[in-house]
C-alpha positions in Angstrom: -1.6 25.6 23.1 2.5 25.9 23.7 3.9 23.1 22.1 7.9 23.2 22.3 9.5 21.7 19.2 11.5 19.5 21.2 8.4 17.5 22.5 7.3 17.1 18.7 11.1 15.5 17.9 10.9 13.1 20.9 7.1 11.9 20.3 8.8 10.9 16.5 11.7 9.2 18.3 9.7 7.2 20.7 7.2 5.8 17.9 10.4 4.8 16.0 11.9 2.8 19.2 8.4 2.0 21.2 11.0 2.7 24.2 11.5 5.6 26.9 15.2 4.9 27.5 16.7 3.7 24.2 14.7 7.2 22.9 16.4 9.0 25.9 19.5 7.8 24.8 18.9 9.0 21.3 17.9 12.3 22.5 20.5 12.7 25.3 18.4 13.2 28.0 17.9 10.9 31.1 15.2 9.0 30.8 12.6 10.9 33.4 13.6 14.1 31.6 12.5 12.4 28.6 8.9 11.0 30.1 8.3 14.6 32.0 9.1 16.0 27.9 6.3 13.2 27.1 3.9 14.1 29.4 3.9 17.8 29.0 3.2 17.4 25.2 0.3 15.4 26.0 -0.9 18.0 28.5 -0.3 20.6 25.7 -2.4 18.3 23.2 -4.7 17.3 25.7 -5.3 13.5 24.8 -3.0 10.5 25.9 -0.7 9.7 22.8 0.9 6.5 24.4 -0.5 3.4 25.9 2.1 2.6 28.5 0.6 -0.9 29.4 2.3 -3.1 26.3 5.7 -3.8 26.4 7.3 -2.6 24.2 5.4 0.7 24.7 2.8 1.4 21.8 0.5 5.0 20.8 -3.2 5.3 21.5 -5.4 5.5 18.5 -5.0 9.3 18.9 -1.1 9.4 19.1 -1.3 7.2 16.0 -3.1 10.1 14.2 -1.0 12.7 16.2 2.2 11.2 14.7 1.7 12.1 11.0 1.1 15.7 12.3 4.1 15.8 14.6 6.4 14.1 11.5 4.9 16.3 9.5 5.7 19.8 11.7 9.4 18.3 12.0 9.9 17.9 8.8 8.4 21.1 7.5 10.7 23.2 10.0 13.7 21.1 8.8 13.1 21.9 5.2 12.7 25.4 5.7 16.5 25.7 8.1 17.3 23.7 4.8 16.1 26.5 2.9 17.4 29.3 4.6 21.0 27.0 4.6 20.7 27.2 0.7 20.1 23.4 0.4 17.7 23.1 -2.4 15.1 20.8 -2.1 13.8 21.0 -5.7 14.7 17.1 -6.5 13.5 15.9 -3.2 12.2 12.1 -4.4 8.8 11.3 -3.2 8.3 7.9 -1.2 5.7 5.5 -2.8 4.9 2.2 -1.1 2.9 -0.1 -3.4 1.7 -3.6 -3.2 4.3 -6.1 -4.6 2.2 -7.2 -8.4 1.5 -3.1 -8.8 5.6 -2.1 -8.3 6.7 -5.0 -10.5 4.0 -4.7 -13.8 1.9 -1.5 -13.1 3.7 1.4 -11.6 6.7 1.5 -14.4 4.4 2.4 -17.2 1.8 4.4 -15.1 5.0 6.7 -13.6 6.3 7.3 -17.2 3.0 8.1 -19.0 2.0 10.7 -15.8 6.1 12.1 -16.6 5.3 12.8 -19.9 2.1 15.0 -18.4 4.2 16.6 -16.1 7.5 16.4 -16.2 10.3 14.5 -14.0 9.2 13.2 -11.4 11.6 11.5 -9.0 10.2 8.7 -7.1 11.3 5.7 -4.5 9.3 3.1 -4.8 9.0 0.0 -1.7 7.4 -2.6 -2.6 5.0 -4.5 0.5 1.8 -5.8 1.0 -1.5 -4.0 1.5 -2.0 -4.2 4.8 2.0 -3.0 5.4 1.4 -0.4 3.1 -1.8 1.1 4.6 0.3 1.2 7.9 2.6 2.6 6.8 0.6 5.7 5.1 -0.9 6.0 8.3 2.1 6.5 10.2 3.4 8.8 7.8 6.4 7.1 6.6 5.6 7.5 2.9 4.6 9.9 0.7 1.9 8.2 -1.6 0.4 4.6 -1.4 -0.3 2.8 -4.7 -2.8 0.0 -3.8 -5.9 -2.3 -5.2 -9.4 -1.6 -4.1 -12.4 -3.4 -3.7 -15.5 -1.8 -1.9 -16.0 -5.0 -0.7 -12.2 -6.3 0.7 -10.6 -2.9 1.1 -10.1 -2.6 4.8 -11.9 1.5 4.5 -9.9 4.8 5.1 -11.3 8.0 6.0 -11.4 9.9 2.9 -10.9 13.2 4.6 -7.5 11.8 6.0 -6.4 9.9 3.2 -7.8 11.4 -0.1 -7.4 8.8 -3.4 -7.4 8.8 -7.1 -8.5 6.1 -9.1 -5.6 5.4 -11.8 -6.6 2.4 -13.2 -9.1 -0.5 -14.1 -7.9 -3.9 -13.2 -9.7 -7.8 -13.4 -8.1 -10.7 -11.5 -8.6 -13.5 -14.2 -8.6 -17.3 -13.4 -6.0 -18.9 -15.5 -4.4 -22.1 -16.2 -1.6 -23.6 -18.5 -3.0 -25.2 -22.1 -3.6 -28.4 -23.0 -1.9 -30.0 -26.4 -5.4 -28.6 -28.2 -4.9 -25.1 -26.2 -8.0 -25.6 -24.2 -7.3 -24.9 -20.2 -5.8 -27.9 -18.4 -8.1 -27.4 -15.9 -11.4 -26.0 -15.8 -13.9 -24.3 -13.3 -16.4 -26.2 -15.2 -17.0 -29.7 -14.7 -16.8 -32.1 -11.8 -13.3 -32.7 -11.2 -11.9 -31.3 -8.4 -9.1 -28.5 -9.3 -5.2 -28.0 -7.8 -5.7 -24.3 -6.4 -2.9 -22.0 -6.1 -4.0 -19.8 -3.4 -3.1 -16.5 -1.8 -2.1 -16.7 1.5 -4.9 -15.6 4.1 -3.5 -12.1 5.0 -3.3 -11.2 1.1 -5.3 -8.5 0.1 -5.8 -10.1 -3.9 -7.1 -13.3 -1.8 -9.7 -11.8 0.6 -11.3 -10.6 -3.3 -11.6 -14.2 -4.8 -12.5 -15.8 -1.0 -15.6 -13.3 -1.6 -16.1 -14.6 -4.9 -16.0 -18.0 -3.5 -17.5 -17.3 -0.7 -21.1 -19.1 -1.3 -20.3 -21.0 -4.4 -19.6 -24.7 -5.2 -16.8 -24.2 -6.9 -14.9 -23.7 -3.9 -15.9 -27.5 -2.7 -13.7 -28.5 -5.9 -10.7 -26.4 -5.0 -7.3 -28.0 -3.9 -5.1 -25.9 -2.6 -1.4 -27.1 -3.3 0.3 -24.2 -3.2 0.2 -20.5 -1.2 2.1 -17.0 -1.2 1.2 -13.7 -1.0 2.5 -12.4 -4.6 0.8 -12.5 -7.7 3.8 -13.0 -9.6 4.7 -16.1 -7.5 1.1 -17.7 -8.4 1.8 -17.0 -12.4 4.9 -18.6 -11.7 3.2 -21.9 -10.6 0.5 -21.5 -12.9 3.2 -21.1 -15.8 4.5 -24.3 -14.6 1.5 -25.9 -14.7 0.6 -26.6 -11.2 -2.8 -25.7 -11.2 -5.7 -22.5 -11.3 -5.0 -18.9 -9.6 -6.9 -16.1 -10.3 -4.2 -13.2 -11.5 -4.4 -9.3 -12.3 -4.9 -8.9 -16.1 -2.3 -6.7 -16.2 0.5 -9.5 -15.2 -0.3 -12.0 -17.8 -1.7 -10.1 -21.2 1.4 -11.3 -23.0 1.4 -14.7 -21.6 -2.8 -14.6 -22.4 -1.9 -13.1 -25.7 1.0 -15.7 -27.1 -1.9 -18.4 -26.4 1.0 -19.5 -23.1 -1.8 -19.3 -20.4 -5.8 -19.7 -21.2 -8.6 -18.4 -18.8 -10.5 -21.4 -16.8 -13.7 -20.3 -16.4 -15.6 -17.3 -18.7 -16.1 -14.0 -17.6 -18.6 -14.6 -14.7 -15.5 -15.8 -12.7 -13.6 -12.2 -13.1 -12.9 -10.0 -9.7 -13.1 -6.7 -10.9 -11.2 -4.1 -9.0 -9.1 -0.5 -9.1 -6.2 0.5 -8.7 -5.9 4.1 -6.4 -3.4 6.2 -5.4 -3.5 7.4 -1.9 -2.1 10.1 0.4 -2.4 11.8 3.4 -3.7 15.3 3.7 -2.2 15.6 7.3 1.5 15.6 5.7 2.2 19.0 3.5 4.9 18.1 1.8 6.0 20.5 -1.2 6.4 18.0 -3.7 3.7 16.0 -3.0 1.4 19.2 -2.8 2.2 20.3 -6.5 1.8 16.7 -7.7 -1.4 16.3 -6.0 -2.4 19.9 -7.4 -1.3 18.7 -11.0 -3.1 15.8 -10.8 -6.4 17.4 -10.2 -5.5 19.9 -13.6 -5.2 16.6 -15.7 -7.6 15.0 -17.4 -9.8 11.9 -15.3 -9.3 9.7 -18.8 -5.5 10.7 -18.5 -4.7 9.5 -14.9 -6.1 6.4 -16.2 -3.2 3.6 -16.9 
């Protein structure tokens, strides 16, 4: 195979514009220069990398996986020029991408116990959905992905490609404001039906309690008056007293603790679920490498927030 770096950078540049001639420009070619340049790495590779009937343009299934590989080549060669340039990459941040409840309440006090195991460890966090955050993974454009899984919700990754830890133990807990007595304001039991504060339908917490619901009565009693993505936008309503969400543990033990929210239902009504670290084992990156290698030194018990 004679790939020609060249190909590699313009393969990058055309998944970030999804267009021949605004990547042309960007690589100062004309534009059939630039689709001859496209074609001959997909003769070299051997597969088509880019489905030309969308506009704009979009990559096969194969140039999709391709990508991280050709990223990942670019960037390799650029850090070693860097290298021989004497530009020290020693304090190179990594790029995490976490769902929005984990950035805000989980990852601060994960990031500095795993420090204190190993050291400094600079970090940009971006804070997204799941389903933004396993795309971008996949295309390569982060380092490590802190998300929730659930065997039965998590959309499933190929282990191979995208190797996990498991960090953490997490319930989603129903919860509601207190009454005058301190008994929930409203209650899973019962017959009355209940104000729901929901997650909206593409939110990876809310596929976990539409399972739970799924074949139960309860859900013939729910009400749905309100809808977001974020868990910290439900325990905002639910602080306010608008109605029932079901909430990671994690975001509300001082408000369960001070007696300021109460659970609605008992234990039987609980989602549990964990909390995993991904990356991908296409992209080589040195500091994600010795993390990764450190990680698997450590203790399981000590990975564990």
């Amino acid at each position: 195979m004679n790939l020609e770096t060249k190909w590699l950078e313009d393969f990058v540049a055309l998944s970030n514009t999804r267009s021949f001639s605004a990547s042309a420009r960007q690589r100062h070619v004309t534009q059939p220069a630039f689709s001859r340049r496209i074609r001959a790495l997909e003769q070299a590779v051997g597969v088509t990398l880019v489905d030309r009937s969308t506009t704009p343009i979009g990559l096969t299934s194969e140039g999709q996986l391709f990508l991280v590989t050709a990223r990942n080549l670019v960037e390799q060669l650029n850090e070693s020029l860097s290298h021989l340039r004497g530009l020290s990459i020693a304090n190179e941040a990594l790029d995490i991408v976490a769902a929005h409840s984990l950035a805000l309440s989980f990852f601060p006090p994960w990031i500095s116990r795993l420090q204190k195991g190993l050291g400094e460890l600079p970090t940009r966090l971006v804070a997204t959905n799941v389903g933004d955050a396993i795309h971008v993974l996949r295309e390569g454009n982060c380092d490590l992905m802190l998300a929730y899984y659930d065997p039965f919700a998590t959309m499933q990754l190929d282990q191979k490609v995208f190797p996990s830890f498991s960090i953490g133990k997490v319930k989603m807990l129903p919860v509601t404001l207190p009454n005058a007595n301190g008994e929930p304001r409203y209650s899973l039991t019962g017959e009355e039906p209940i104000p729901y504060l929901a997650y909206t339908q593409g939110a990876f917490l809310g596929r976990s309690v539409r399972m739970l619901l799924k074949n139960d009565p309860l859900r013939m009693r729910l009400r749905t008056v309100y809808e977001t993505a974020m868990a910290e936008g439900l325990k905002g309503m639910v602080m306010q007293g608008v109605g029932v969400a079901w909430i990671p543990d994690f975001c509300i033990r001082e408000e369960l603790k001070a007696g300021r929210l109460v659970r609605a239902g008992d234990e039987v009504w609980d989602i549990p679920l964990e909390i995993r670290l991904y990356r991908c084992s296409l992209v080589h990156k040195p500091g994600v490498e010795k993390l990764w290698r450190q990680m698997m030194e450590l203790p399981r018990d000590f990975l564990q927030a």
